[in-house]
Each structure stands twice: as C-alpha cells, then as structure tokens.
N, CA and C atoms as a LAMMPS dump frame, in Angstrom:
ITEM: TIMESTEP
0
ITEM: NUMBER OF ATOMS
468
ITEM: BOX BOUNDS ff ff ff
-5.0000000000000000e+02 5.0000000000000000e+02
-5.0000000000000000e+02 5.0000000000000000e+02
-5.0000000000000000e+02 5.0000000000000000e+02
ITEM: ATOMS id mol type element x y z
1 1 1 N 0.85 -1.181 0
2 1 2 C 0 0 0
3 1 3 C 0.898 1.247 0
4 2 1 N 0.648 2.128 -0.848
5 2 2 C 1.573 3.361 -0.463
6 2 3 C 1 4.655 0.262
7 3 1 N 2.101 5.447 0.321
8 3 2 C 1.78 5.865 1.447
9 3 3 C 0.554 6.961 1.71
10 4 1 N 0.22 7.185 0.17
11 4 2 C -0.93 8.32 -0.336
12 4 3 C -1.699 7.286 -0.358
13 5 1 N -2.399 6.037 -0.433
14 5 2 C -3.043 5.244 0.212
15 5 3 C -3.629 5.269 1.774
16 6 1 N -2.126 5.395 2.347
17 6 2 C -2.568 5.137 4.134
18 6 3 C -3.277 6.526 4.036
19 7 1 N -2.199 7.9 3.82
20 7 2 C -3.092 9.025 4.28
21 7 3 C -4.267 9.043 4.141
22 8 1 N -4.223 8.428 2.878
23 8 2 C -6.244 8.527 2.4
24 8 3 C -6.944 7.919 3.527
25 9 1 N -6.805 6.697 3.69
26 9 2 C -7.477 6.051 4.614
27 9 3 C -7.345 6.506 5.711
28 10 1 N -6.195 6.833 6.817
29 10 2 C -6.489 7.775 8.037
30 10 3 C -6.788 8.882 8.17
31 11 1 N -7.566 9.881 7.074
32 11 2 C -8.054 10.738 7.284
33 11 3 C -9.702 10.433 6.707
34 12 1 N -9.819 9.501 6.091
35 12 2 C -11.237 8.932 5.826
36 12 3 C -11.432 8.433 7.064
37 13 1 N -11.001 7.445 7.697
38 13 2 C -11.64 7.146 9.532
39 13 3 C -11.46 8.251 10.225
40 14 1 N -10.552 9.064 10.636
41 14 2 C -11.151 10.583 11.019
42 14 3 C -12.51 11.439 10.566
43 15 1 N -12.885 11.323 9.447
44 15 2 C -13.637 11.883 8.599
45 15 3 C -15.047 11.025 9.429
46 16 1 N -14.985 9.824 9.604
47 16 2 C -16.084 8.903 9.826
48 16 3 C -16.187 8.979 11.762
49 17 1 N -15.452 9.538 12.558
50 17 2 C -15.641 9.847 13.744
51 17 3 C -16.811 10.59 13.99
52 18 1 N -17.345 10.264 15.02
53 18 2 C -18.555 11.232 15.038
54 18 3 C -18.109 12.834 15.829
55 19 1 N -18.535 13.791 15.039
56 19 2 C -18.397 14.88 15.753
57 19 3 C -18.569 15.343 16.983
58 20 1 N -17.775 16.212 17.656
59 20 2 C -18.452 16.932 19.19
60 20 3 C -20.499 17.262 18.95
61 21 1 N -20.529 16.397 19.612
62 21 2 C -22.051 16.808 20.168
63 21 3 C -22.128 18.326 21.124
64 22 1 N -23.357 18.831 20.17
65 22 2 C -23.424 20.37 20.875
66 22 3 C -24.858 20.273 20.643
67 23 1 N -25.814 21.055 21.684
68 23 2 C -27.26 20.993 22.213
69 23 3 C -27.503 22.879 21.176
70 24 1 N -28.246 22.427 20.452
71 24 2 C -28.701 24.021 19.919
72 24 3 C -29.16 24.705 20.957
73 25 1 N -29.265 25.649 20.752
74 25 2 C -30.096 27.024 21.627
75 25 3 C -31.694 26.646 21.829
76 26 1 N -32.152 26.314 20.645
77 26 2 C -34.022 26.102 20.387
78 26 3 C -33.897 24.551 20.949
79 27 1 N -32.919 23.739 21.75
80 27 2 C -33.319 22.523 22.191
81 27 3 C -33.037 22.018 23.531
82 28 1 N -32.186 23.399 24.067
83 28 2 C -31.961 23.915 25.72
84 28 3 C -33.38 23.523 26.217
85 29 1 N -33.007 22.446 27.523
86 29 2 C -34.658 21.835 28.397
87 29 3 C -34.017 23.022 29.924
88 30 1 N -35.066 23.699 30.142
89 30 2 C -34.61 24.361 31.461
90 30 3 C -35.937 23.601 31.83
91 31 1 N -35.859 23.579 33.446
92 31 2 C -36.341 23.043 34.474
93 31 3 C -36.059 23.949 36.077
94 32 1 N -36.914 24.951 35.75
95 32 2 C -36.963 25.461 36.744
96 32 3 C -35.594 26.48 36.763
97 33 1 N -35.623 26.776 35.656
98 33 2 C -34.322 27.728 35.548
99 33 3 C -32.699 27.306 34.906
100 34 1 N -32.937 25.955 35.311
101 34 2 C -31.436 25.449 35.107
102 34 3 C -31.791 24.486 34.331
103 35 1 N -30.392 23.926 33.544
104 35 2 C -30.286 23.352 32.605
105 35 3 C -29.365 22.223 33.23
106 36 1 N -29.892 20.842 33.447
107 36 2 C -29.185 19.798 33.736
108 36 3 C -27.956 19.018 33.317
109 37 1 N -28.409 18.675 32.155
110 37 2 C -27.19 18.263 30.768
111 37 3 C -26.826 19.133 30.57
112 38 1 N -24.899 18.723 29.907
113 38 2 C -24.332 19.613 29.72
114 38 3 C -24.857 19.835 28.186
115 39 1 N -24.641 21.066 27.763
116 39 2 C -24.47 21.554 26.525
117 39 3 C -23.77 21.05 25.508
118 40 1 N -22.6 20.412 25.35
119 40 2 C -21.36 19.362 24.915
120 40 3 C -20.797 18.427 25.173
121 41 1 N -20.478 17.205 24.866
122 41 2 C -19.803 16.347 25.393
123 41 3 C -18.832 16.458 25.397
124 42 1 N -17.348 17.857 25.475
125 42 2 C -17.168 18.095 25.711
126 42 3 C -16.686 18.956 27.268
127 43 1 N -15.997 18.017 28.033
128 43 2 C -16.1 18.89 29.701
129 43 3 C -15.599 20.527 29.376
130 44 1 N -15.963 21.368 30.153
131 44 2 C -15.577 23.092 30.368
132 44 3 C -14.262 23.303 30.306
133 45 1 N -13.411 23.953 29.661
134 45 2 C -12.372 25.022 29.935
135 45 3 C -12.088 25.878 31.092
136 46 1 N -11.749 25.93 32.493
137 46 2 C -11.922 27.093 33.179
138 46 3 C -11.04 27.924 32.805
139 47 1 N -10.463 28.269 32.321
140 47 2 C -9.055 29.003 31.296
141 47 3 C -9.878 29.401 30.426
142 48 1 N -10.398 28.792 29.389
143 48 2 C -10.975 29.617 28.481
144 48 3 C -11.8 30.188 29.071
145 49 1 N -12.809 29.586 29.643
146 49 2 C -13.767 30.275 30.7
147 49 3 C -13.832 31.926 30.884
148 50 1 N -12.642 32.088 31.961
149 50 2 C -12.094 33.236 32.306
150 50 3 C -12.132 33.878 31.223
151 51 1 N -10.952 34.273 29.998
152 51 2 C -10.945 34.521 28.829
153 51 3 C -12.181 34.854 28.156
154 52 1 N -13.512 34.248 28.13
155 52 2 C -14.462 34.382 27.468
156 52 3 C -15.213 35.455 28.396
157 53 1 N -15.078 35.363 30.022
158 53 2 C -15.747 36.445 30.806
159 53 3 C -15.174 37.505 30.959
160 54 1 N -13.89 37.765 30.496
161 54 2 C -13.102 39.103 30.448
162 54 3 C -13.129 40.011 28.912
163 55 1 N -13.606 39.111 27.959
164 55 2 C -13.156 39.588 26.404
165 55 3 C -14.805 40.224 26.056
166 56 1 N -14.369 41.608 25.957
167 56 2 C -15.629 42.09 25.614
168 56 3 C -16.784 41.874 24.316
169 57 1 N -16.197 40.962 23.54
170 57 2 C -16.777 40.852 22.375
171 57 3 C -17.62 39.416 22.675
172 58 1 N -17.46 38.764 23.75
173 58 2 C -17.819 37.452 24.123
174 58 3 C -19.04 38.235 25.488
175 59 1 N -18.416 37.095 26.661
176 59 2 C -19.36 37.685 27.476
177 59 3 C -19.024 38.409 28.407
178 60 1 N -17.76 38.974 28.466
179 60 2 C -17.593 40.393 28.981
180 60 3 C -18.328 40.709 30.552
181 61 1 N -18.451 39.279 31.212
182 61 2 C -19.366 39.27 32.675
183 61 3 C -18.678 40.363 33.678
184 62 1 N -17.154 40.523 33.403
185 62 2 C -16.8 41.653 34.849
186 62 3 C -17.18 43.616 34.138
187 63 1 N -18.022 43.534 32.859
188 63 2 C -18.453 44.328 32.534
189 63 3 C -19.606 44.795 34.006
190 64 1 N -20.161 43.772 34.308
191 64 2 C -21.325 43.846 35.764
192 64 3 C -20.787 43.392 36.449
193 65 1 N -20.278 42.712 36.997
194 65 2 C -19.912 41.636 38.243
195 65 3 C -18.597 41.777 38.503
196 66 1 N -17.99 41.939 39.686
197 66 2 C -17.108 42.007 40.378
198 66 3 C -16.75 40.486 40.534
199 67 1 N -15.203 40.368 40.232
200 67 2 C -14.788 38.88 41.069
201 67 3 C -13.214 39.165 41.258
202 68 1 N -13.294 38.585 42.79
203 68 2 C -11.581 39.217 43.516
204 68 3 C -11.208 38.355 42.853
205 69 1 N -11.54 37.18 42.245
206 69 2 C -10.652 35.798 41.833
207 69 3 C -9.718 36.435 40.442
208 70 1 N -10.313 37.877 39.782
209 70 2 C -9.567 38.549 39.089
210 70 3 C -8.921 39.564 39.008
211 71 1 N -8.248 39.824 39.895
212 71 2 C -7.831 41.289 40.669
213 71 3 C -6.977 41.985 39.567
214 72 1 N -6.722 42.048 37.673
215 72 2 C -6.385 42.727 37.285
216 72 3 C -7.183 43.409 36.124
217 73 1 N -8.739 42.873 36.242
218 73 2 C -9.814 43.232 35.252
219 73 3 C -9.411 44.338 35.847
220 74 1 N -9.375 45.734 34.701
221 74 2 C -9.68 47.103 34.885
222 74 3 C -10.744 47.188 34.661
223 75 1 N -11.734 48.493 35.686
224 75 2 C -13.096 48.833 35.971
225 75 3 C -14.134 47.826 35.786
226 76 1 N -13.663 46.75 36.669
227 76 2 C -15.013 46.06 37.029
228 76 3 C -16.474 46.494 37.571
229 77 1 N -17.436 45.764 37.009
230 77 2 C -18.493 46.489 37.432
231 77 3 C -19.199 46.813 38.535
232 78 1 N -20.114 46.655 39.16
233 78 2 C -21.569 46.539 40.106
234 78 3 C -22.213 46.852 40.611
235 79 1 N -22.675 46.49 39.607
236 79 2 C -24.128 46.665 39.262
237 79 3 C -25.023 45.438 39.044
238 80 1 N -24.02 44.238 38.978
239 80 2 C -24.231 42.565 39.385
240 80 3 C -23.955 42.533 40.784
241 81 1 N -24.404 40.61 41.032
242 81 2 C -24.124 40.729 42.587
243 81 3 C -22.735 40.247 42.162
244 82 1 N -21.699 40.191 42.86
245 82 2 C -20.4 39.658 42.909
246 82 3 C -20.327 38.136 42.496
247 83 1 N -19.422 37.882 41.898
248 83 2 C -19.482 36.31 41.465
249 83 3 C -18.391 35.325 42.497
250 84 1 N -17.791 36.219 43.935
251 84 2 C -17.41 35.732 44.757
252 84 3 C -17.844 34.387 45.422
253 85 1 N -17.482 33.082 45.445
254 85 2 C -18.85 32.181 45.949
255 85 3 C -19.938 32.034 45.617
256 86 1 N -20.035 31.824 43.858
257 86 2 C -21.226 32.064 43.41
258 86 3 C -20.865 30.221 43.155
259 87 1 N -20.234 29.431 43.333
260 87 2 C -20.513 27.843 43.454
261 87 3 C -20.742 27.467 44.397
262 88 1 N -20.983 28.032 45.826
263 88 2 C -21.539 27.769 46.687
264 88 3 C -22.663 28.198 46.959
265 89 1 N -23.365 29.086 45.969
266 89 2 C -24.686 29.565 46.555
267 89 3 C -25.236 29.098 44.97
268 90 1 N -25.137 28.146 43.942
269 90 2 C -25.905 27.409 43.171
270 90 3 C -24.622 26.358 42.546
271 91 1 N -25.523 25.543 42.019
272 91 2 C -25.095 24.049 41.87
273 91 3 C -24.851 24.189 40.229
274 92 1 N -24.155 23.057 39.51
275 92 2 C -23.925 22.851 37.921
276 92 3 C -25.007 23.771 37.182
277 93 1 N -26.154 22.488 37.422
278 93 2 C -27.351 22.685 36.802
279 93 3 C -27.635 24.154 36.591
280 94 1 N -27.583 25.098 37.968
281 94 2 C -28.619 26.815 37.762
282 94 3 C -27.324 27.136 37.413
283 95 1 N -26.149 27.305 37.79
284 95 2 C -25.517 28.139 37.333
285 95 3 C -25.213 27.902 35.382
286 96 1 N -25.562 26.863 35.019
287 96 2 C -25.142 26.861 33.289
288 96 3 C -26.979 27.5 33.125
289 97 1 N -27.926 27.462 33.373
290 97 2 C -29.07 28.299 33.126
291 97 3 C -28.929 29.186 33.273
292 98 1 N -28.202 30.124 34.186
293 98 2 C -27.847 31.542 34.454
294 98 3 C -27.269 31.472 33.62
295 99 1 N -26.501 31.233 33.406
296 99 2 C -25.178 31.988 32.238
297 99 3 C -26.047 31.582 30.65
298 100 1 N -26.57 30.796 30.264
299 100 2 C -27.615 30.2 28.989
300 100 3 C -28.145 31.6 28.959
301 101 1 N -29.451 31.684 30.228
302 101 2 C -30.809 32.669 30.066
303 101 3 C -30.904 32.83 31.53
304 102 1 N -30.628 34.143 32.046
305 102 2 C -30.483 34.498 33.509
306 102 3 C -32.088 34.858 33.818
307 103 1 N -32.937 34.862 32.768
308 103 2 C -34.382 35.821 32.613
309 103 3 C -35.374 34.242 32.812
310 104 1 N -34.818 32.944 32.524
311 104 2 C -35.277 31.956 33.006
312 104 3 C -35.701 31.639 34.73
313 105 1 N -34.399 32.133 35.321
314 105 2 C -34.343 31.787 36.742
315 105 3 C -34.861 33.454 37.608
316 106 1 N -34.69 34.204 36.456
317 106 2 C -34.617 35.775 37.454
318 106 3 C -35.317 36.598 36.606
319 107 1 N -36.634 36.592 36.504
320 107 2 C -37.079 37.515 35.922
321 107 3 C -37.156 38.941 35.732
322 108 1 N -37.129 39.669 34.633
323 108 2 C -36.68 40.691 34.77
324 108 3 C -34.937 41.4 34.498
325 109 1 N -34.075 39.93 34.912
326 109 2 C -32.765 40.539 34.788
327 109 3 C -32.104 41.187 33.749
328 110 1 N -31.706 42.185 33.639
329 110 2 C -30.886 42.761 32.553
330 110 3 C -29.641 41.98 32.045
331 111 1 N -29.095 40.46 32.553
332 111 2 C -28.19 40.312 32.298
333 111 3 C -29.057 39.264 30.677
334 112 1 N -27.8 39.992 29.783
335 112 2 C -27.974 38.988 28.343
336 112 3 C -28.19 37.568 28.289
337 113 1 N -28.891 37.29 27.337
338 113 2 C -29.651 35.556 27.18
339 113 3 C -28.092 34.912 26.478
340 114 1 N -26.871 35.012 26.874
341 114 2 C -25.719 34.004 26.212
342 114 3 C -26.118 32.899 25.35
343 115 1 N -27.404 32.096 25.207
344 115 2 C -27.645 30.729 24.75
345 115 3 C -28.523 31.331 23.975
346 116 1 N -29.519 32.305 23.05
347 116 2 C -30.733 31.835 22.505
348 116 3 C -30.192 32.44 21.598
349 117 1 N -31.618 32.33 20.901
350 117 2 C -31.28 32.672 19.241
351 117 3 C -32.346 33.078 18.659
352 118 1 N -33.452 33.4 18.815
353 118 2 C -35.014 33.913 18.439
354 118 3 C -35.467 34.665 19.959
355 119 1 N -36.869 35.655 19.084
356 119 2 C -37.897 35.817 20.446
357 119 3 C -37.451 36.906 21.063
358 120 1 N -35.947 37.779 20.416
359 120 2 C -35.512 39.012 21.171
360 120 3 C -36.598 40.133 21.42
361 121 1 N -36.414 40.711 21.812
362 121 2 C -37.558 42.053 21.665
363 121 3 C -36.837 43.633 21.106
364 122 1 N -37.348 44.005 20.33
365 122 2 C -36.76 45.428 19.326
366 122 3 C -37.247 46.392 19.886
367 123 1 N -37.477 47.498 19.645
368 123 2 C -37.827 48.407 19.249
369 123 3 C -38.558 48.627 18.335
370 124 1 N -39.955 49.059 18.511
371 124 2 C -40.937 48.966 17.309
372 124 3 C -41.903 47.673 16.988
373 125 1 N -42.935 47.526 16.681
374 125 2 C -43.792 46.445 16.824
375 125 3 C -43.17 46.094 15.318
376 126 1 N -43.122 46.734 14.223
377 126 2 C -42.602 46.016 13.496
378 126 3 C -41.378 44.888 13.29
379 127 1 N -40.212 45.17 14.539
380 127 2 C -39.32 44.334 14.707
381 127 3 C -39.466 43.321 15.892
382 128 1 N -40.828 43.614 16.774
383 128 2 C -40.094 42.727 17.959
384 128 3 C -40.578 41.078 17.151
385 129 1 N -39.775 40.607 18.072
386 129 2 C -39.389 39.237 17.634
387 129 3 C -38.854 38.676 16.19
388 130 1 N -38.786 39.696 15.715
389 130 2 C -37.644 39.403 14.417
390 130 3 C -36.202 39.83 14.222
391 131 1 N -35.514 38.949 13.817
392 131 2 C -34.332 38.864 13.368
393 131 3 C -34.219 39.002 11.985
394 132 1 N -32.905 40.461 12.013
395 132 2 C -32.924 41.014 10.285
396 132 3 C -33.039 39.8 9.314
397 133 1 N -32.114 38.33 8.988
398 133 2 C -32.261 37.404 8.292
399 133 3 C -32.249 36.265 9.123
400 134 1 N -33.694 35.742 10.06
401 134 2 C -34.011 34.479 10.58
402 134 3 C -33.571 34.875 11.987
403 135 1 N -32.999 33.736 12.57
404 135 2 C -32.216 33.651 13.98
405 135 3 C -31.038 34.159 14.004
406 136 1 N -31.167 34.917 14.967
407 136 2 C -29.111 35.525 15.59
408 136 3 C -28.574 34.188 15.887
409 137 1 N -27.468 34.462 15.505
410 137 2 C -26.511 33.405 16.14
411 137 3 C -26.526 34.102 17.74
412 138 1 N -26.294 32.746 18.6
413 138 2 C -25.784 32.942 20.259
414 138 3 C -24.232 33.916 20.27
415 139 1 N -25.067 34.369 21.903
416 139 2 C -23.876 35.226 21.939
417 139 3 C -22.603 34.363 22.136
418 140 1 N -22.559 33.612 23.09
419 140 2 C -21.461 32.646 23.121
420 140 3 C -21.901 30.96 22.663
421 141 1 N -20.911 30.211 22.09
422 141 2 C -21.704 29.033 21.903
423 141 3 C -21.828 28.097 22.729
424 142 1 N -21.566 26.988 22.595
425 142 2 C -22.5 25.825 23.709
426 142 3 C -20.702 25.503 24.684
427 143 1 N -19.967 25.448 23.979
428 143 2 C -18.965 24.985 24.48
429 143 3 C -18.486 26.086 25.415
430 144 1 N -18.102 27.299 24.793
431 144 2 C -18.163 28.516 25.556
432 144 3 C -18.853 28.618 26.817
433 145 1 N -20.512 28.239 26.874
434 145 2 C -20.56 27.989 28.104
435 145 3 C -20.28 27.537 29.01
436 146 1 N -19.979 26.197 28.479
437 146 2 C -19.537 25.283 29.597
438 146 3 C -18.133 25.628 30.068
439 147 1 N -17.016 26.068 29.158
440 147 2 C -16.172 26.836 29.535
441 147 3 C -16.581 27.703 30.758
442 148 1 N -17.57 28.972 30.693
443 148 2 C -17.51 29.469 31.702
444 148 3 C -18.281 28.89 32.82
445 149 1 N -18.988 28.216 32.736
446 149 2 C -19.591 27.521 33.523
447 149 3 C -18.332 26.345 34.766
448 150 1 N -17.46 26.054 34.009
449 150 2 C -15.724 25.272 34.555
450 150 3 C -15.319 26.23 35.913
451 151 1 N -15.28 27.72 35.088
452 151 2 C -14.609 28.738 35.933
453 151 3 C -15.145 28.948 37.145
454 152 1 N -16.31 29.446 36.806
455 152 2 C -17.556 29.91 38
456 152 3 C -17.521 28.969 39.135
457 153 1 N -17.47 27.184 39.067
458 153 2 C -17.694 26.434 39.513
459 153 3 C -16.205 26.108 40.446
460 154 1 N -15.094 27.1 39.889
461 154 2 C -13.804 26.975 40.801
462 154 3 C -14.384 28.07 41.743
463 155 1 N -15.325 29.105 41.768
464 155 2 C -15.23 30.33 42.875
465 155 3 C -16.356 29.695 43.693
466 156 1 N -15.548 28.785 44.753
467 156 2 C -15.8 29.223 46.074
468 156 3 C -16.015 29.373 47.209
C-alpha cells in the first residue's frame, strides 16, 4: 500500500468519527431555571472560561460583576451581585441556566440571554421578535458555556 493510500485512509476514519455533540439554543430543556445536561460532550475550559468572561466581544461578565478571583480586570463592574462564591450559593445545573438565560431563573434581569437565538424584543412592533435574516446566532456558543460555567464552579 503506499503511502498516499494510508493518508487517504487515516483521514477517511477521522472523517467517519462522530463529531463533538453540541445541544442548539431552540433545544436547551430548562427546568426550573437550570439546565441539567451539559451543553457538549465536551467537559468546560476554566481558562478559556475566564478569557471568554473578560473579552468584551464574548461575554464580557466583569463588565457587571465584580470577582476578587480577578484582581487585574480594569473597571469592574456593580451593578451585578459579585461572582465571589457564586458555586456555593448554586449548583452545575442553575448556574449553566444563568449563564444560557439568567431571565429563566430571574425575571426581569438585565443580564444577556448568552444561549438563545429567536424571540428578542426590538424596538418597534414592526421588529419585535424578528431577526434582520431568521435567527441571531448565540452570543457565546454551547462549548463557551460550559467553559464558563468550569470557571464559576472553581469560585468558592
């Protein structure tokens, strides 16, 4: 067999692996706020985690929330409650629903839906609940969560 043979074939059984499993946005089961299963079969990043809650183009969480666990975020917020011991005052499950859809468990909250993708509300009856072409993509994706969901779950 030569050797442009083998390559073929070990990148055809790569090819035939089944992909990372990821839970869409429209197939998130909350239960009382929280979301049980993880989002990926994939376990969390707490490294990326962090990274994804500091980078403003992601979810940018010490934009509101204070956490000493990061003592070099410049102008942290709060106007959140502190994310000090926030794994001791909720479990896997609420805290990946908080971070998904915080408006699930806390009605009313101003903090952003990270997980959805339809159903926003606009400005103007002509836009609410539409999206310029279909569904927004999520603000962060499924893995991303669980990433930050890793981190959160080291404070506390």
């Amino acid at each position: 067999m030569t050797r442009h043979a083998l390559l073929a074939g070990a990148f055809a059984a790569l090819a035939a692996l089944p992909a990372a499993s990821e839970t869409a946005p429209k197939d998130v089961v909350f239960a009382e706020g929280a979301i049980a299963v993880s989002l990926t079969d994939v376990p969390g990043d707490p490294v990326n985690g962090a990274k994804v809650m500091t980078t403003a183009a992601k979810g940018n969480c010490v934009a509101c929330h204070m956490i000493e666990a990061m003592p070099k975020v410049q102008f942290p917020g709060n106007i959140a409650p502190p994310l000090d011991g926030v794994a001791e005052r909720y479990d896997e499950a609420q805290l990946r629903g908080i971070v998904s859809n915080a408006k699930m468990t806390f009605e009313g909250s101003f903090m952003p839906a990270f997980f959805k993708t339809d159903g926003f509300i606009r400005p103007g009856n002509a836009y609410s609940g539409k999206a310029p072409e279909g569904d927004l993509p999520p603000i962060l994706t499924a893995q991303e969560i669980e990433d930050v969901l890793a981190y959160l779950l080291t404070l506390k």
